[in-house]
Every structure is written in structure tokens, then in C-alpha cells.
N, C-alpha and C positions, 0 to 999 in steps of 0.2 A: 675146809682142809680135811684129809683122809686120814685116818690112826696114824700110820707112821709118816717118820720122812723120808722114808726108803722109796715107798710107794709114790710119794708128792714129788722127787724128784726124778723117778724115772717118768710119770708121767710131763713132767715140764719139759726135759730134757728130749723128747720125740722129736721136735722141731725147733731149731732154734733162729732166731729173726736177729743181725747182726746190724752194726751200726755205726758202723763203720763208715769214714765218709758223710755222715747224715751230716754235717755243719761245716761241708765242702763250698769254699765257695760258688755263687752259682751265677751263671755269663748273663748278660741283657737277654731279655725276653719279650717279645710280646703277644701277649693272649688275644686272641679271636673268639666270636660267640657262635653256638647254634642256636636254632630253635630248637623247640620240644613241644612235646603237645600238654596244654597246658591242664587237660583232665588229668594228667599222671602225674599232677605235683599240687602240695596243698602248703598254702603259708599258714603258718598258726601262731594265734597269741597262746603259748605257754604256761601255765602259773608259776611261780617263781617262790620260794617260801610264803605262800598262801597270801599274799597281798601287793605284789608286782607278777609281770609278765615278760616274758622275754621271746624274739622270735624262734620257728620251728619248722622246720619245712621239712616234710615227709615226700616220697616220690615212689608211683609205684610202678618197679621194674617190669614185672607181665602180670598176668590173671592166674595165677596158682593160688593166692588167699590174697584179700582184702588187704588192707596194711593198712585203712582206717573206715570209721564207720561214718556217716553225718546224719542228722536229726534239727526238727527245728527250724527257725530261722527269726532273726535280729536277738541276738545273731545266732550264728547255727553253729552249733554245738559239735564238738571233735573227739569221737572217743578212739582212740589209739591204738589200737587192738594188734598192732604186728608183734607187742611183747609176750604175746599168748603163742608164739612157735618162733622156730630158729628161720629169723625173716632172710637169713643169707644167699642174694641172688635174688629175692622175690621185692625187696622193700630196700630203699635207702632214707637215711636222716640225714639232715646237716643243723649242727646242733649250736656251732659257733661263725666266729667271723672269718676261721680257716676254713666252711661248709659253705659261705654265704659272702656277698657282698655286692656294694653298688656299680654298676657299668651304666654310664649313661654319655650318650653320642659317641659312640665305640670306643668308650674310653673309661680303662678300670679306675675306679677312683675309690679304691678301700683301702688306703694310706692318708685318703681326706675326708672318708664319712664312714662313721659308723652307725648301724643301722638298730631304732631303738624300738621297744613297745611301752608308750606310754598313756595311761588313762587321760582322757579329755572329757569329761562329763558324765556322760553314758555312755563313753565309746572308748576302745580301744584303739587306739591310732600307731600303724607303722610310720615310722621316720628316718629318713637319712641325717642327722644331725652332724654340722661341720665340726671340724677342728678347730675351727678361728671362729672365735665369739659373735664377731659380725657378719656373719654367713647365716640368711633364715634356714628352717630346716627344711624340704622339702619332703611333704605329706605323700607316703604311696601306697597308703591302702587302710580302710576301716574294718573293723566286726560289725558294726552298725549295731550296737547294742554290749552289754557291758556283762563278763561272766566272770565268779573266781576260777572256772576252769580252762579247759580249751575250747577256745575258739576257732574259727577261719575268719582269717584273713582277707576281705577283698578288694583286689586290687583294684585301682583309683584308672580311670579311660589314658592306655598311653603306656601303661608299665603291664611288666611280662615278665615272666620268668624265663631263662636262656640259662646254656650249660658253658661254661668255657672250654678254650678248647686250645692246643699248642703242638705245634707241628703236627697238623693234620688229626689231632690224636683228642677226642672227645675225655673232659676230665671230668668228675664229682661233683666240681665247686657248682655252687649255683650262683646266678646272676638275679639279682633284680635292676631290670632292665629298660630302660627308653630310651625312643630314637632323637627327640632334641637333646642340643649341645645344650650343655650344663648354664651359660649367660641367660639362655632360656630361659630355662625351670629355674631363677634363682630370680629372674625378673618377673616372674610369674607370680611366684613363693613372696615374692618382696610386695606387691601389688598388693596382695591379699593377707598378709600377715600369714603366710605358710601353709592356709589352706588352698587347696584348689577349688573351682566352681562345685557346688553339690550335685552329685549325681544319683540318678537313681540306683538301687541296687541290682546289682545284673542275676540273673535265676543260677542259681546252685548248678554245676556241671554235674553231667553222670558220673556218679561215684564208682569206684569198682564191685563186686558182688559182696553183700552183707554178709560178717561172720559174726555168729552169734554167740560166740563166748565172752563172757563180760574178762574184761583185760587190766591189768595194771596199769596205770598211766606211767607216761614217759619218764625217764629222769631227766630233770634241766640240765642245765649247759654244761659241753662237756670245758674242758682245755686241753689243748694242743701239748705236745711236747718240746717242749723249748728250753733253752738255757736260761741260767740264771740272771734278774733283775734287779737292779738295786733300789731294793724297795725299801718303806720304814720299820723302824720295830713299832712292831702293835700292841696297844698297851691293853690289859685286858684287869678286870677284875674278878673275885670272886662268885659276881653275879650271873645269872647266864646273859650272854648276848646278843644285845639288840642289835639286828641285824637292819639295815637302811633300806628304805622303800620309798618307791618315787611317789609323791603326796599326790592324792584325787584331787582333779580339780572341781568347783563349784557346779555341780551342775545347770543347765538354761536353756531356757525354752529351745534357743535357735541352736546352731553347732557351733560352739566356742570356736576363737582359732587357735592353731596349734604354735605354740611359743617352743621356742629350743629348749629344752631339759637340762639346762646345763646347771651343774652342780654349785652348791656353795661353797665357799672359798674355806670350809672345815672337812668337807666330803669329797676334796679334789686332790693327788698329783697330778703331775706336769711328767710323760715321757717326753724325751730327746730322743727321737729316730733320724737314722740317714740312710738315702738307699748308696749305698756302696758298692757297687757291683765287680769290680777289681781289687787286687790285690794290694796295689799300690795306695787306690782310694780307702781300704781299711785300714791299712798303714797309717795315711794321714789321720784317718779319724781318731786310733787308737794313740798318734804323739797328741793328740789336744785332749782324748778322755781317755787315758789308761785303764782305762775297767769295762770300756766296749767290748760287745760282744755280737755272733749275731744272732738273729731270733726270725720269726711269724708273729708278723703284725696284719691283722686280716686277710691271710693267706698269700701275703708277700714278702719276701726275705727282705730285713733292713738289718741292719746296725743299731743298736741301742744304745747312746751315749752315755745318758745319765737318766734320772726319774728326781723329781724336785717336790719339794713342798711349796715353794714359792713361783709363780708363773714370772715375775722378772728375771729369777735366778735361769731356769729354764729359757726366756728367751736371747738372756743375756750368751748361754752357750750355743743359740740357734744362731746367732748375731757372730761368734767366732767360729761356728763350723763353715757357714758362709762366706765367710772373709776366706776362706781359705779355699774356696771353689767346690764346696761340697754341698749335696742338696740337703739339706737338712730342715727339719719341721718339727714342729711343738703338738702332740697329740694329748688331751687331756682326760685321766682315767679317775673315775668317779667310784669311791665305795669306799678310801681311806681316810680314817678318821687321827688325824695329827694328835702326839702326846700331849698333854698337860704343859704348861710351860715350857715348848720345845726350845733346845738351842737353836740361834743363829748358826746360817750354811755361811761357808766361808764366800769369801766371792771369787768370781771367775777370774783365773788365771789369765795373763796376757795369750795372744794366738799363738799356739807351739810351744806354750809351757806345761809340764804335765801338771794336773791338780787332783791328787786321789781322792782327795777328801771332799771333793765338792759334791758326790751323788749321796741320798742318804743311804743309811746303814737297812741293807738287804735283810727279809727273809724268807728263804727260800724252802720249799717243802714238797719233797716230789712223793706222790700220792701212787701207790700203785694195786690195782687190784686183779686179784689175784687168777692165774686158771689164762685163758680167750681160746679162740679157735677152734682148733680142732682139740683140746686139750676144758673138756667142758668141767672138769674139777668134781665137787661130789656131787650126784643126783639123790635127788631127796624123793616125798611125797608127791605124789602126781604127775612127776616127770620134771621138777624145778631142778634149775641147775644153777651151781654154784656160781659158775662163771657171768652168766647174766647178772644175779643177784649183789655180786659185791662191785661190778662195772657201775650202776645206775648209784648204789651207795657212794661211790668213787667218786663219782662228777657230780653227786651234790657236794660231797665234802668240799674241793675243789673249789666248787663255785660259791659257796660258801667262806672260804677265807679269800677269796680274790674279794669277796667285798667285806672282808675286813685288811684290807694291803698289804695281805701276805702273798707272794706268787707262788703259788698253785702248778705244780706243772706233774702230768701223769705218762706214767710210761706206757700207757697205751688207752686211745679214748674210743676203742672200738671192739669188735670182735674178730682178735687176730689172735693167731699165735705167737706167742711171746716164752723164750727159754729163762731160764734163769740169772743165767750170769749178764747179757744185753738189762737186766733191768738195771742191777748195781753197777752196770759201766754206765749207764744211762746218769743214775745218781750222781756218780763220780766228776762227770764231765759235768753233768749242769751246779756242780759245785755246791749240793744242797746242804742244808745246814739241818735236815731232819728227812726221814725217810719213814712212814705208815705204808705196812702193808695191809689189804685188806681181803678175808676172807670167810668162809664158812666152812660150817665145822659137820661134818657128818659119822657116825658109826653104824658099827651090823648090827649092833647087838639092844634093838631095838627103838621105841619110840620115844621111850624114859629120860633119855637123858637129852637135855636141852639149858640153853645159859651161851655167856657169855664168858672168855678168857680172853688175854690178853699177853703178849710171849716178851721176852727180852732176850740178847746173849748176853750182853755187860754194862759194867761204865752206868753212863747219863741213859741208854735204852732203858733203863728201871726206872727212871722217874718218869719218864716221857710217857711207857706203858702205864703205871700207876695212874697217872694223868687221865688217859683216857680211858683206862676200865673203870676210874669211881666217876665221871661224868656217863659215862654208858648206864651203867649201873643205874643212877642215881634218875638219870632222865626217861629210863624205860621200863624200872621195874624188873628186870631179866634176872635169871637166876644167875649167880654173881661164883663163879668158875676160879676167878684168882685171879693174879699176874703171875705168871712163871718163867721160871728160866727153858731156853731154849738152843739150839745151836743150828738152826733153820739157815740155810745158805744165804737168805738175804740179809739176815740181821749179824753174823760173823762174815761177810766180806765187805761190809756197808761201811765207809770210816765217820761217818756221821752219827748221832745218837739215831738210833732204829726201834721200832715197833712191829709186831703183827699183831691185828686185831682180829678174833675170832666173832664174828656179830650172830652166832646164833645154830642151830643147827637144823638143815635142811630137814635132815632125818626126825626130828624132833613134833609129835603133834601142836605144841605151844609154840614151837619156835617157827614152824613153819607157817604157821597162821599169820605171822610177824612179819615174816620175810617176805610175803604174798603180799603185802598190802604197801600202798605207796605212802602212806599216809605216815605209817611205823616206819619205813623205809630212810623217811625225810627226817625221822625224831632220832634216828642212831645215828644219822649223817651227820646231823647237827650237835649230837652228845658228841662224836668224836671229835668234830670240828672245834668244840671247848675245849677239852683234852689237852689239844696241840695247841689251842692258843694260851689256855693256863699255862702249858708246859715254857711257851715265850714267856711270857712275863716274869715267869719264877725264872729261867735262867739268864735276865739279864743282871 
């Protein structure tokens, strides 16, 4: 953030990105694929809080700079280097299940698999893993060796990466893609317990030209902007938190096979999705779950009916969305950990009776960081800029309480221009129940001054901020600036309790050593991520 607010608002204000419409609903559709050439895309196993991995697929648009480097091999190693310059135009990411998803026999199927990285031995394994229990997962690509960094990815004889594509018109998403129908590969996957035949590993493509500046690694997963879910409250203690990670398997001689990841029945909700594509049909959906909404579910518009702690409770609504001629399906999301002694859910209402009370109790927290676009916020030491720096903070945090079952949803998971007022209508509409801003702090008047504060206007924003500046504090050592009052247009048009978090100072010699490094990056994402989860507990 720049000294005053005069200054921070007129720079926001240049371009404003409206939003009008965004949660319009949207007519039947169907996606088509291209090819691409597949040296200009790289699948990566990610590190994920230093002991899981999740997928990363980088693409690179032309030859003006590298947008990664490779080295090595079993496996070869990924260094990420397009965070060293403003990759706009030159480099794409796809960093979630809105980036990515499974097509296989020209048929999207990211409403029935989500795509995982999980350790098998010595090996990091991609996987399509179902929705439905009894569905094997089907295995589509190794590292052929086991790193806490990044990896590539190689892809398994048969799969490919593809771009979708709709009315003619080539989009972002990326496909992982094969041409057998799905009875296929699930009769293949069932044969073999989910691995396919061993193959050898195919030679490293030509990379693009080598840049030699050593680079910051990626921030993991972003989240999409979505409305609110009816998620649980998250019980948190004093402690810091243990965050869930998918457990090594045993390693042995031969290559294990690859079993479904699916979560234990402490680690699991249940969404209730329906694809609703009319008017009428959300009608329906909303007299049988009044607190439907819609959202992006691996880059396709559904209906969210309910999110469950219980998978009967959950199918028993999937059983009356059905009855009533609606497609509805059971997707189950992995990272929430159920209260101590939870109450009994009530049970499912008869068909077309309303039951408010049957989804758990929601919380919602939309993450917004600060600055994008053309609006690069403060530049610091070496050319860092503000706006990069609290983006990558951003989507850890995020991803971060998504695996503690809070929904996470950010007002912007890219590098766009974004005004002011779209962020707090953004808030407003996805009905959040807490609002963190995040950004950095810079001055003219030299190198000296470095730390962290934390802003409030009123109300419950004083504990919330209090919250997260003594976990900041306390988890990084930073010289400790305060909680202050503030009248920042996000936190006085916000009706939710609000924060701005200031995490350091670009301008700053000590801060900016901090803010450079991923390492530090990932320990203030996760001190705030305490913060707001202290801040649940204490305000239930």
C-alpha cells in the first residue's frame, strides 16, 4: 500500500472491471477440443505446504522469455522462473479445476473427476479420481521419481493435453485428454487396479530457451470466484494448525498400484451439485434447497444444493433432486475436519418441501489481494511489485482454509485489473461472512522502515485484524506496526467484519528479502490463515 489513500484510490480507480451479470444464468453448452503442440505445455507436480503436491500446468505462449526451466531427470526437476518478469502475453498458468480438467472420448467429465497428485512410493502419480467410491481412479501420468519440489509430469501413452474450445472460439482451460470412451479406461484401470501397463519414460521435449535468473516458485492453488457455500464452522484451537496431507505410501521394489485417495470419513464433506441450466430448473432446485446457489465446479456452472457431513444425508438429497427430474450428483470434498461432538443434521424433508436447516452452517471468507493489472500497486527493491507479491500470498491463504472447510473464494486469482467498489459488491453478493484484504506496504522516505500492520474501520474488523497481526507477528518475527484504525474504502463499504493486512514493505531492506522468497511467502500466508481461523472460533 502507498502512504496515503488518496493515492491508492486513484490509482484503483483507472480501470474499473464490473460484475454485473457474472452469476447470469448460463444456456446448454457444448465444449469442443483443439490440439496444441504439446512442447508449449508442461504438467507439474506442485509442492503444496512442503509435503503434498498438487497439479500445475504452465503453457508457453511464444519465445520472448522461458516461462520455465528443466534439469535432471527421475524425475526432472521444474524451476518456474516466469515469476522473475510480468509473464503477460508470454506465459499462462492453470492453477485449479477452473484451469484444468478431464475430457476423455470427447466428453468433459470435470463434474465426475477431479484430478489429483498423489505420492505412490517413489513416485508422484496424476489421477483422475471419481466421485462415486466405486469408480477405480484412472492413472495419467508419473514423475518417475519422488521431489518435495516441482516436478514434470509425464504423461502415461494415450493422454495429451488439448485446449477447449466453444463456438469456434479457442479458451484457456486445459484438457487432459484421451481418445477411448471412458467403459474403456475404467475397464482397463479395473484390470489392473488403476495402474496402466509400465511404460518406459519418453525423452524430455525441447524446452524453450534457458533464463538464467534464479526465480521464486509458484504460489499453489489459486480459487476461483464463486458464491457462497454452505460450508461448516471450523473449529480451531490455540495451537497452530495442522494442516492435512495425503499420507506416503510404503515404498517397493515394483511400482505399487495406484488405489483412489479418497478421504476418511473425518477428512470428507459431501457437495450436492445440479447442472441447472434454465430458469425453471433452478426454480425447482431452489423449492427443494432453499439456500441453492450457483457457483464453478471444475470449470462448469452448477447449482449447489447443500454440502453435508454425512454422505447418506447428502445422497438422501441427491435421491430427491432426482425424483423431481433433476440431474443432480454427490461430489465429495476432502480437507474438512468435523467438530468435536457435532450435532445431528436434521433429515431430508419430503420432495418440495423447503428444509433450510438441513445444509451445514457456512463459512465464507472472500480473500482479496490487493493492486492487479495494469494497476501494479507499490514497486519496491529490484523492481518487485506489490501486486504480484500479495496475489501468490492470496492463493495460499485460500488454499489454505479450503483445506480447513472454510470457502475461500478471491476476487481476483489472476493478473487483472480490478476497481474498488466490484471487489465489495463481489463480497456483498457472495454473502461473505469476513472480508481480508491483502497487501504491501511501501514509502519514499527510505529503506528503514519495514514490519507489518494490520487496518480496521469498526465493529468486529478489530478483532478479526487483532487476530491476524499477533499470528503474523508471532509466526514471522516482523517488526510488529500495530492494528489501526482505518477508513480504506474496502473496510467502510464492507457489511461484513473486514481487515487489511499490510504483510511487509516492498521498500524495506529486511522486508523485502521476506517478500522475495517463497519459503517466507508460504509462513505469512499461513500466519494469516490462523488469524481468520482464530477469529471463527472465538466468534462462534
Amino acid at each position: 500500500m502507498k502512504g496515503g489513500v488518496g493515492l491508492r484510490l486513484g490509482l484503483l480507480a483507472a480501470v474499473g472491471v464490473g460484475l454485473s451479470g457474472f452469476w447470469e444464468p448460463a444456456a446448454a453448452v457444448r465444449f469442443e477440443q483443439r490440439e496444441v503442440d504439446q512442447s508449449r505445455l508442461v504438467a507439474i507436480a506442485a509442492p503444496v505446504g512442503g509435503t503434498s503436491h498438487q497439479l500445475l500446468i504452465l503453457e508457453q505462449l511464444n519465445n520472448r522469455r522461458a516461462c520455465w526451466n528443466e534439469t535432471g531427470n527421475g524425475p526432472t526437476t521444474i524451476d518456474p522462473v516466469l515469476l522473475n518478469f510480468d509473464f503477460t502475453g508470454i506465459c499462462n498458468r492453470s492453477t485449479d479445476s477452473n484451469g484444468y480438467s478431464l475430457r476423455v472420448g470427447n466428453e468433459d467429465l470435470g463434474l465426475q473427476y477431479s484430478l489429483r497428485v498423489v505420492r505412490q512410493g517413489d513416485d508422484l502419480v496424476l489421477m483422475a479420481v471419481s466421485h462415486r467410491g466405486n469408480t477405480p481412479p484412472l492413472e495419467i501420468g508419473r514423475t518417475h521419481g519422488y521431489t518435495n519440489g516441482f516436478a514434470r509430469i509425464e504423461l502415461n501413452p494415450g493422454w495429451r493435453m488439448t485446449k477447449r474450445v466453444y463456438n469456434n472460439q479457442t479458451l484457456p482451460h486445459i484438457y487432459l485428454t484421451h481418445n477411448q470412451d471412458l467403459p474403456t479406461l475404467i475397464a482397463s484401470a479395473s484390470g489392473n487396479g488403476g495402474v496402466p501397463t509400465p511404460v518406459v519414460r519418453p525423452p524430455a521435449p525441447v524446452t524453450p530457451p534457458v533464463a538464467t535468473r534464479p526465480s521464486p516458485a509458484l504460489p499453489p492453488t489459486t480459487v476461483s470466484p464463486t458464491p457462497p457455500e454452505n460450508l461448516p464452522t471450523v473449529p480451531v484451537s490455540g495451537t497452530p494448525i495442522a494442516r492435512p496431507t495425503l499420507p506416503p505410501s510404503t515404498p517397493t521394489p515394483n511400482r505399487p498400484p495406484v488405489t483412489s485417495p479418497q478421504p476418511s470419513t473425518s477428512t470428507v464433506s459431501y457437495r450436492v451439485v445440479v447442472e441447472a441450466e434454465t430458469i425453471v430448473q433452478q426454480d425447482q432446485v431452489r423449492a427443494i434447497a432453499p439456500g441453492a446457489f450457483r457457483t464453478l465446479v471444475n470449470g462448469q456452472a452448477v447449482m449447489q444444493a447443500g454440502l453435508f457431513r454425512n454422505r447418506d444425508t447428502a445422497d438422501a438429497l441427491e435421491r430427491q433432486l432426482r425424483a423431481a427430474n433433476l440431474q443432480a450428483m454427490v461430489i465429495p470434498v476432502a480437507g474438512w475436519t468435523p467438530p468435536t461432538n457435532p450435532q445431528p443434521l436434521p433429515p431430508i424433508a419430503n420432495p418440495g418441501t423447503p428444509n433450510p436447516q438441513t445444509p451445514i452452517a457456512r463459512r465464507v471468507v472472500v480473500i482479496d489481494p490487493g493492486h492487479g493489472g495494469r494497476d501494479p500497486g507499490a514497486i519496491g527493491i529490484g523492481g518487485i511489485q506489490e501486486k504480484e507479491i500479495v496475489l501468490a500470498i492470496a492463493q495460499e491463504v485460500a488454499s489454505l482454509l479450503e483445506r480447513q472447510g472454510v470457502q475461500a473464494v478471491m476476487t481476483r486469482r489472476d493478473d487483472r485489473t480490478l476497481d474498488l467498489e466490484p471487489r465489495v459488491t463481489f463480497a456483498e453478493r457472495a454473502n461473505a461472512d469476513l472480508f481480508v484484504s491483502i497487501h504491501a506496504n511501501a514509502t519514499a522516505s527510505g529503506s528503514n522502515a519495514n514490519g507489518a500492520e494490520t487496518y480496521y474501520s469498526s465493529g468486529a474488523g478489530r478483532q478479526l485484524a487483532q487476530a491476524i497481526q499477533s499470528n503474523l507477528i508471532q509466526a514471522t518475527g516482523m517488526n510488529d506496526r500495530g492494528v489501526k484504525q482505518a477508513r480504506f474504502y474496502v473496510l467502510t463499504q464492507t457489511s461484513m467484519p473486514a481487515a487489511l493486512v499490510e504483510v511487509g514493505f516492498v521498500t524495506g531492506q529486511q522486508d523485502v528479502r521476506r517478500l522475495s522468497s517463497p519459503t517466507s511467502r508460504s509462513q505469512i500466508a499461513g500466519a494469516i490463515t490462523d488469524g481468520i481461523l482464530q477469529y471463527i472460533q472465538q466468534s462462534e
